[in-house]
Each structure stands twice: as C-alpha cells, then as structure tokens.
C-alpha positions as CSV (number, residue, x, y, z in Angstrom):
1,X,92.8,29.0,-33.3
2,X,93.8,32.7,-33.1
3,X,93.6,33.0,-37.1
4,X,90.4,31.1,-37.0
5,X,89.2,34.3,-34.2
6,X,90.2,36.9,-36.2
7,X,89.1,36.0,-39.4
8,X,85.5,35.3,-37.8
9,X,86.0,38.7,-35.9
10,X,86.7,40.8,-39.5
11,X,83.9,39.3,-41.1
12,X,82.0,40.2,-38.5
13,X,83.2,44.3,-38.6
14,X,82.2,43.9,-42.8
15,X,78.6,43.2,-41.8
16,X,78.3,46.2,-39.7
17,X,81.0,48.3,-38.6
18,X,80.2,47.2,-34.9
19,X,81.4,43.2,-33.8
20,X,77.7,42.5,-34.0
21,X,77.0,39.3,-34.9
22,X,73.3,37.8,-35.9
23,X,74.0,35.2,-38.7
24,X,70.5,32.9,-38.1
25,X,69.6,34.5,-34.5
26,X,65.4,34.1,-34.8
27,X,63.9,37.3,-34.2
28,X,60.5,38.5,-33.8
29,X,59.4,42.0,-34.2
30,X,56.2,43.0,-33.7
31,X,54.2,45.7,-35.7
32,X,57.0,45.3,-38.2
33,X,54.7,45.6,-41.3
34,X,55.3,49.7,-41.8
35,X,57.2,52.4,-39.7
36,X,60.1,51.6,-37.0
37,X,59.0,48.3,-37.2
38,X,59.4,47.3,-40.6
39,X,62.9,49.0,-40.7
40,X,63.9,46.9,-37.4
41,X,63.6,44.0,-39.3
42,X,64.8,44.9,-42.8
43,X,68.4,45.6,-40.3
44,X,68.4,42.3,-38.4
45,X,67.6,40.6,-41.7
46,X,70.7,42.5,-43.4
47,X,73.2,41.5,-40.9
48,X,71.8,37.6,-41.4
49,X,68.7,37.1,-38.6
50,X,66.1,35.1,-40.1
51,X,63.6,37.7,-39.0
52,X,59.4,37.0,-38.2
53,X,57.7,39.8,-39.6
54,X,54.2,40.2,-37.5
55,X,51.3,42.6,-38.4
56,X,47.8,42.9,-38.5
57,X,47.5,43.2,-42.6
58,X,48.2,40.0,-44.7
59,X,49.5,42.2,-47.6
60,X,51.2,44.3,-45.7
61,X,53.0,41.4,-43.5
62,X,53.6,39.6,-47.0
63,X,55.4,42.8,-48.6
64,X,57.7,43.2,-45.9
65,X,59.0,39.5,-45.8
66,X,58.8,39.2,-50.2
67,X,61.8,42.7,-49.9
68,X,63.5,40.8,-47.1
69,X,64.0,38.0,-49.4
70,X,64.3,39.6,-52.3
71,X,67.6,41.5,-50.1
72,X,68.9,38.1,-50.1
73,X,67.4,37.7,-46.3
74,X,65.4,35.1,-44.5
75,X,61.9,35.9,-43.0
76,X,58.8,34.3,-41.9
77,X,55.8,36.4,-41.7
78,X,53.0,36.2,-39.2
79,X,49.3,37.9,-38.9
80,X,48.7,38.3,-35.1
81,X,47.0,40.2,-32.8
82,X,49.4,40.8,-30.4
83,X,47.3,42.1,-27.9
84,X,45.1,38.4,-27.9
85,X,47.0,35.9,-25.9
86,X,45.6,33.2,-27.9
87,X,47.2,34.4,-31.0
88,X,50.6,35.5,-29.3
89,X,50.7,31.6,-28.0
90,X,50.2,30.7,-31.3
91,X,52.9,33.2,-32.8
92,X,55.5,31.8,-30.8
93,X,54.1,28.2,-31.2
94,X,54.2,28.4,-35.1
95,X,57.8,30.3,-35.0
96,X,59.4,27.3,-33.0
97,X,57.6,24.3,-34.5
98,X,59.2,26.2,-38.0
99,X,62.5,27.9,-36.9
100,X,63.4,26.2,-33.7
101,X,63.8,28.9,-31.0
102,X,63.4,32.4,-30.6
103,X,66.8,34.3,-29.8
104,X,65.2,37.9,-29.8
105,X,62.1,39.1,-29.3
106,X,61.3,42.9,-30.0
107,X,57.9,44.6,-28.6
108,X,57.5,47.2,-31.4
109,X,53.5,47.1,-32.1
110,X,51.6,50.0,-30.4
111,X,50.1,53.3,-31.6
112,X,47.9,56.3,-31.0
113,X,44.2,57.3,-31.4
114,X,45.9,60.8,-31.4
115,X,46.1,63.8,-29.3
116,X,43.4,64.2,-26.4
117,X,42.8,65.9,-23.0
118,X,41.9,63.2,-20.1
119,X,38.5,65.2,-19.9
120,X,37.9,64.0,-23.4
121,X,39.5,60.5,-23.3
122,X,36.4,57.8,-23.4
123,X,37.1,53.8,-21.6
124,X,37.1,52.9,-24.9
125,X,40.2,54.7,-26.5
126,X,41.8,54.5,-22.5
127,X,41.9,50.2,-23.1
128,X,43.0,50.0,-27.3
129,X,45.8,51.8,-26.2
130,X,46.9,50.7,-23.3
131,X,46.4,47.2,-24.4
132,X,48.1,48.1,-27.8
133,X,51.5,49.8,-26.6
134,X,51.7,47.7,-22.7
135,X,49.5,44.8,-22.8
136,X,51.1,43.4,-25.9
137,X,54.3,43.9,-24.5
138,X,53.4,41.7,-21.5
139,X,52.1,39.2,-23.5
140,X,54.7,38.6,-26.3
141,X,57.1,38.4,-23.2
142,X,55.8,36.5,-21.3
143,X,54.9,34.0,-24.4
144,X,58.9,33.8,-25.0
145,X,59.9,33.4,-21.7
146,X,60.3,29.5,-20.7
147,X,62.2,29.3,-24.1
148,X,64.4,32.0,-23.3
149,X,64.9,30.7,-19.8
150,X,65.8,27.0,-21.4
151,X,68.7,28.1,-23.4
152,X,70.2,30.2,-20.6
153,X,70.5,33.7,-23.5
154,X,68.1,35.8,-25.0
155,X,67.4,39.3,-25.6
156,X,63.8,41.4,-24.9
157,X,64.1,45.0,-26.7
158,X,60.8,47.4,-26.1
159,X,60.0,50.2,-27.8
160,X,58.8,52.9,-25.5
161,X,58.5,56.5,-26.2
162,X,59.6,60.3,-25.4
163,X,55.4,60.3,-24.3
164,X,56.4,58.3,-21.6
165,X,59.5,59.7,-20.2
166,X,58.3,63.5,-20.2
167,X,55.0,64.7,-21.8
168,X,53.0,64.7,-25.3
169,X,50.9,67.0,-26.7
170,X,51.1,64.7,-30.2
171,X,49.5,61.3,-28.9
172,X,47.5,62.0,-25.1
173,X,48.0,60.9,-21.5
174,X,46.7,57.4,-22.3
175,X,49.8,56.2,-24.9
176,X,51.5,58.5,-22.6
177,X,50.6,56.4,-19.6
178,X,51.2,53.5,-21.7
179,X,54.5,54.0,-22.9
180,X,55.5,54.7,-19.4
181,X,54.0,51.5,-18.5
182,X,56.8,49.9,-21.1
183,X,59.6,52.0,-19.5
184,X,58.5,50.0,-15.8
185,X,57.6,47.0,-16.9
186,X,61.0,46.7,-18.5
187,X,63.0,47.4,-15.1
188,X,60.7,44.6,-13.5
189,X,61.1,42.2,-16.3
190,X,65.1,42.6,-16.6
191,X,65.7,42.3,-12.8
192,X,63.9,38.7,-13.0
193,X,65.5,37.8,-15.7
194,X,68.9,38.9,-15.7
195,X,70.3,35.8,-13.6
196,X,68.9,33.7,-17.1
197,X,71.7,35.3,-19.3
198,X,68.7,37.8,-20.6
199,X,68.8,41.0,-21.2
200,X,65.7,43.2,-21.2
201,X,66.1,46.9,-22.1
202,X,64.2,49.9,-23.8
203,X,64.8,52.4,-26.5
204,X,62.4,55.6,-26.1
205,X,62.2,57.6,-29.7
206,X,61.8,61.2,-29.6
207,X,59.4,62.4,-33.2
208,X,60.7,60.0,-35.6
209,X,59.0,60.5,-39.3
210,X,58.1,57.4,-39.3
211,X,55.5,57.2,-42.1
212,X,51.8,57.5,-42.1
213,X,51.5,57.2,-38.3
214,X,53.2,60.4,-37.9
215,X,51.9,62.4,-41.0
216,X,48.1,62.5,-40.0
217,X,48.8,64.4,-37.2
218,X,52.2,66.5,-38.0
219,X,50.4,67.4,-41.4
220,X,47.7,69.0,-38.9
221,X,49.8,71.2,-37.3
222,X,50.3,74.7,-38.3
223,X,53.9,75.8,-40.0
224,X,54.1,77.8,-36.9
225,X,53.6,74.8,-34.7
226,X,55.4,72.4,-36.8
227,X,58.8,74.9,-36.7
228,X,58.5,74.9,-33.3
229,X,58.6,71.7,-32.1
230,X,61.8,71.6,-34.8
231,X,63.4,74.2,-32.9
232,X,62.9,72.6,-29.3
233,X,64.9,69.7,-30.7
234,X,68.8,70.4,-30.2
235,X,69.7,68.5,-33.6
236,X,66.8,70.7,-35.4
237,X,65.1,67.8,-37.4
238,X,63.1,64.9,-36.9
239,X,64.4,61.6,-36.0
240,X,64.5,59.1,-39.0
241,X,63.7,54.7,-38.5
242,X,67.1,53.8,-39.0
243,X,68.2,55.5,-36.2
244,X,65.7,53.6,-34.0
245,X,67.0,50.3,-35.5
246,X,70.6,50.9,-34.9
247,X,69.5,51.3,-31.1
248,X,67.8,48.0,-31.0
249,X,70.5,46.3,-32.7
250,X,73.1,47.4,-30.3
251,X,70.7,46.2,-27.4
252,X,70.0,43.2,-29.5
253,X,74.2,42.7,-29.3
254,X,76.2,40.2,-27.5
255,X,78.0,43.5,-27.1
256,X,75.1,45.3,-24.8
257,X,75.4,42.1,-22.5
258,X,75.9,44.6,-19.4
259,X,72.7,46.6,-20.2
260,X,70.5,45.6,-17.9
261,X,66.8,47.2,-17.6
262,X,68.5,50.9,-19.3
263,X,65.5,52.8,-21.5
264,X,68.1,54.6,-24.1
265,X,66.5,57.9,-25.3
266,X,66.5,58.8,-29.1
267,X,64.8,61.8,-29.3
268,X,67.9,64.6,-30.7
269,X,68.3,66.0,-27.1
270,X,64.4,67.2,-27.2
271,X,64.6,65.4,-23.4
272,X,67.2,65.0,-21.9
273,X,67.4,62.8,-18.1
C-alpha cells in the first residue's frame, strides 16, 4: 500500500511541484475567455481538470477550449451571462447533465466601465458593475451550492481586487464597492459552508497586465503617471496572469483545506494588511 502512496504522491509532484492533485476535478471558471480568466483555466486544464470555459463571445469561448485541447486537456465551453440567473441555472444544469458534478467553481467574470468620481457615476454604470463583479458571484454560488453540499467537498475561489481592499484611482468607487462586496460575501459564504467540507476563499490582484482590459486605460496614462504607480509597487512591475492562477490553484488544493474565508492579496506589496 505504502509503494502504491508514494508512487501516486511523485506523480503528483511531476504535475506541479506542489502535491496538487486535479486529474478530472470539473471546474468552472467564469470570464475565462481572455485575461486572468482564460489563464485560470489553461492551469487547471494542465494539471488534468476537465475545465468549463464561460464567456460572453462564442469565438472567443471556442478559442480558449480548441488550445485547451489542442494542450492535450479537456474542456467544455459555455456562453452565459453570468449575471442572468436563468442562464447561470442553465450553466450549471448543462455542466452536470454532461460532466457529472462540479468540484470547483471560480467567480472570475467582472470588469470596469473605467475610472470615475461618484459625482460623475450615473445608476446606470453604478448596476453593470455591481451586478458584473458581485451579483454574478452570488449567483454562480449559489447555482453550485446543493451539489457541493451533496458530495460533502468542494471548493468556491473569487476573484476580488486591490479596488476593494484599499482604493483605486484606475477603475472608480463602484467596482471598488463591488469588489469589496466579493471580499464580504466570501467571509459570509465560507462560514456557512465550512461544516460541508467547502472551502470558500478569495485572491485580491494588485495591477496585473492582463490584456486589453488593462491597456485602455494604463495606455492613457502619462509616462509620468505610469512610472509612478511602478514605483509605489515594492516588486517594481506589474503583476503577470499566471501569478493570479497559481493563487487560485493553491486555494483550489486539497492542500489549502484549512483556508477558510482568507482574501490572499497579490498585488507586489503595493497594499499591504
């Protein structure tokens, strides 16, 4: 038995340095057609999760599950709204009626409508956002959570932000207000569902050059302004997806079974609790 243990155990260390194990865990990730997102799933699908891929965008959805595959991974891909509950019900309904279960669910979708005072914010931009960065979360929870409940396991990762642990001046007090929402709701969430064998925790990012999300408004900036937010960061750069992944993963972990409701801050020491 010991020999059967190890061996298991060292092919586990091949697959990613850590005893992380995911070989055919189901995991949704939402807003995982570009950005963090996308790279959250390529990493679960390298270390052998068959991973759903969920956007908004058919072709972008479909590109992000074809190089999964093409990696030699497993994906299913999605088009949802995730801030509709009809089409979260149906997300969930069409990933168990194909794949089973769900083993991991990870609240990535959200976003901006960029950087404005609350004297300029309109209801409008107040509600996409809100219901884009915390309303989704709610609702793809919630969606998973008599599954998770049944098989006594599960993991919840959200994706939060430095907006909502300090302050922005990149994306406004509403996906600031939002993202703090995430950082709340997860405490609330993982205290009723920690008896369950579920974990529910959070992984903030700091300025990640994530992709187009990022550019519009970084390219906007002065050099000036651009060299100074590089300088109030400790690391002196911008944060990179992969680094975001490798946080969810750990969370995602049997070996992060003790994290309970923790928000772990990726941000290169730019705030530090």
């Amino acid at each position: 038995m010991w020999a059967c243990l190890l061996w298991i155990a060292s092919k586990r260390v091949k697959k990613g340095g850590f005893l992380m194990a995911f070989d055919g865990k189901i995991v949704i990730v939402t807003g995982s057609s570009s950005g963090i997102g996308k790279e959250i799933a390529l990493e679960f699908a390298s270390k052998g999760s068959i991973v759903v891929v969920n956007g908004r965008n058919k072709t972008s959805v479909d590109s992000v599950v074809n190089e999964i595959v093409q990696n030699g991974g497993s994906a299913l891909g999605i088009v949802a709204d995730v801030t509709k509950k009809l089409e979260v019900v149906n997300l969930v309904s069409v990933v168990v009626g194909k794949l089973g279960t769900v083993d991991v669910l990870v609240n990535n979708a959200g976003g901006g409508s960029g950087s404005k005072t609350v004297e300029d914010l309109d209801e409008k931009d107040w509600d996409e956002v809100i219901d884009r960065n915390l309303k989704s979360v709610f609702l793809c929870s919630q969606a998973v959570l008599k599954i998770l409940k049944r098989q006594k396991s599960g993991r919840i990762i959200n994706i939060a932000s430095q907006a909502g642990r300090a302050l922005t001046i990149l994306a406004g007090p509403h996906y600031a207000s939002a993202k703090a929402g995430v950082v709340a709701f997860t405490k609330q969430l993982a205290n009723e569902l920690a008896i369950d064998g579920i974990t529910v925790n959070t992984v903030a990012p700091g300025i990640v050059n994530s992709g187009p999300r990022l550019e519009g408004v970084w390219n906007s900036f002065s050099e000036e302004k651009r060299n100074k937010f590089i300088e109030d960061i400790p690391v002196k750069r911008l944060g990179v997806n992969g680094e975001i992944a490798a946080a969810v993963l750990f969370l995602a972990s049997q070996e992060a079974s003790y994290i309970v409701g923790a928000c772990i801050d990726v941000n290169g020491g730019r705030w530090m609790l």
